[in-house]
C-alpha distance (Angstrom), angle and dihedral (degrees) to the residues before:
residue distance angle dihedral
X1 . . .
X2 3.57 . .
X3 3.46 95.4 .
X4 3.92 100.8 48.6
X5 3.98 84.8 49.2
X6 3.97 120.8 99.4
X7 4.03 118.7 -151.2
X8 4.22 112.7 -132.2
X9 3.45 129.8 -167.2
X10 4.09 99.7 -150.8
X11 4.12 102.6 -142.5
X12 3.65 91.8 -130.9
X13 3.73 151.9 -23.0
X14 4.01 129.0 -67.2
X15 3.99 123.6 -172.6
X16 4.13 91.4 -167.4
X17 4.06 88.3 135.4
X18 3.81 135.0 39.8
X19 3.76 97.1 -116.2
X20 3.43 107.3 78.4
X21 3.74 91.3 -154.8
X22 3.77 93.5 54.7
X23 4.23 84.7 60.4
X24 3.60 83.6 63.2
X25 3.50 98.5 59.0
X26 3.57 85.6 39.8
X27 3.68 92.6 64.0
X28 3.54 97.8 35.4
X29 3.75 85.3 64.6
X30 3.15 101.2 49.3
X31 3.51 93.7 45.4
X32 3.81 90.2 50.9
X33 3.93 88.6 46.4
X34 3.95 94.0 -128.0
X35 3.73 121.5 -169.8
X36 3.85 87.6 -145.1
X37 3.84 151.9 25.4
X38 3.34 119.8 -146.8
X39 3.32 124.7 -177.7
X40 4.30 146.7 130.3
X41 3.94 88.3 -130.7
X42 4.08 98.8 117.5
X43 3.63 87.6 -159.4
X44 3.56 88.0 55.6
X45 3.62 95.6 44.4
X46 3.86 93.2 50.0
X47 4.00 91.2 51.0
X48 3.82 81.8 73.3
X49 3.97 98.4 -156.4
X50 3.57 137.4 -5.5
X51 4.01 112.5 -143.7
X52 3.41 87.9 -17.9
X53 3.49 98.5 -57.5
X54 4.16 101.9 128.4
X55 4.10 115.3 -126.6
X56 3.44 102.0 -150.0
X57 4.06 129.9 165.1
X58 3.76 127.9 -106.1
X59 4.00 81.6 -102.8
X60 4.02 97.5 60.1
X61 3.89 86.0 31.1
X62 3.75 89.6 64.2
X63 4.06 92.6 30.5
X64 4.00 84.1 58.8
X65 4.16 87.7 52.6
X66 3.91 90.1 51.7
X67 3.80 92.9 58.4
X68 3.38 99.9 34.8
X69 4.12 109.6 -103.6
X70 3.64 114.8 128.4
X71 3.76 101.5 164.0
X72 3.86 137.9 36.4
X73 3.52 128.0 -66.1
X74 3.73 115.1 -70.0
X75 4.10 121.8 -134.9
X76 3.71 89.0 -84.5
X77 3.97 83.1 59.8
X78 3.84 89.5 -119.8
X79 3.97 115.0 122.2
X80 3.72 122.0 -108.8
């Protein structure tokens, strides 16, 4: 895994949710520009996105595989 992973240096902090080490991951993906969150953290989950990156659960992630969407929605508002 290791060598499919990409190291960020987030730019700063953000205190958006309650668990401090949720933030972190927050930044990290933003830093890292991800096309998804996915996580089992309900809080998480029902923040819905954070700068437009989607948090979705392992469930939607692989629901998004099936039909073919690997990335957020596009400016049409269709997934890529």
């Amino acid at each position: 895994m290791a060598e499919a992973a990409d190291t960020v240096d987030p730019a700063g902090r953000v205190t958006v949710l309650g668990d401090e080490p949720d933030n972190r991951v927050l930044e990290a993906a933003a830093a890292g520009r991800a096309d998804l969150i996915v996580t089992g953290d309900k809080a998480m989950q029902d923040h819905g996105s954070f700068r437009g990156i989607p948090i979705v659960s392992a469930a939607q992630f692989v629901a998004r595989l099936q039909q073919g969407h690997t990335g957020p929605p596009g400016p049409s508002g269709h997934e890529s």
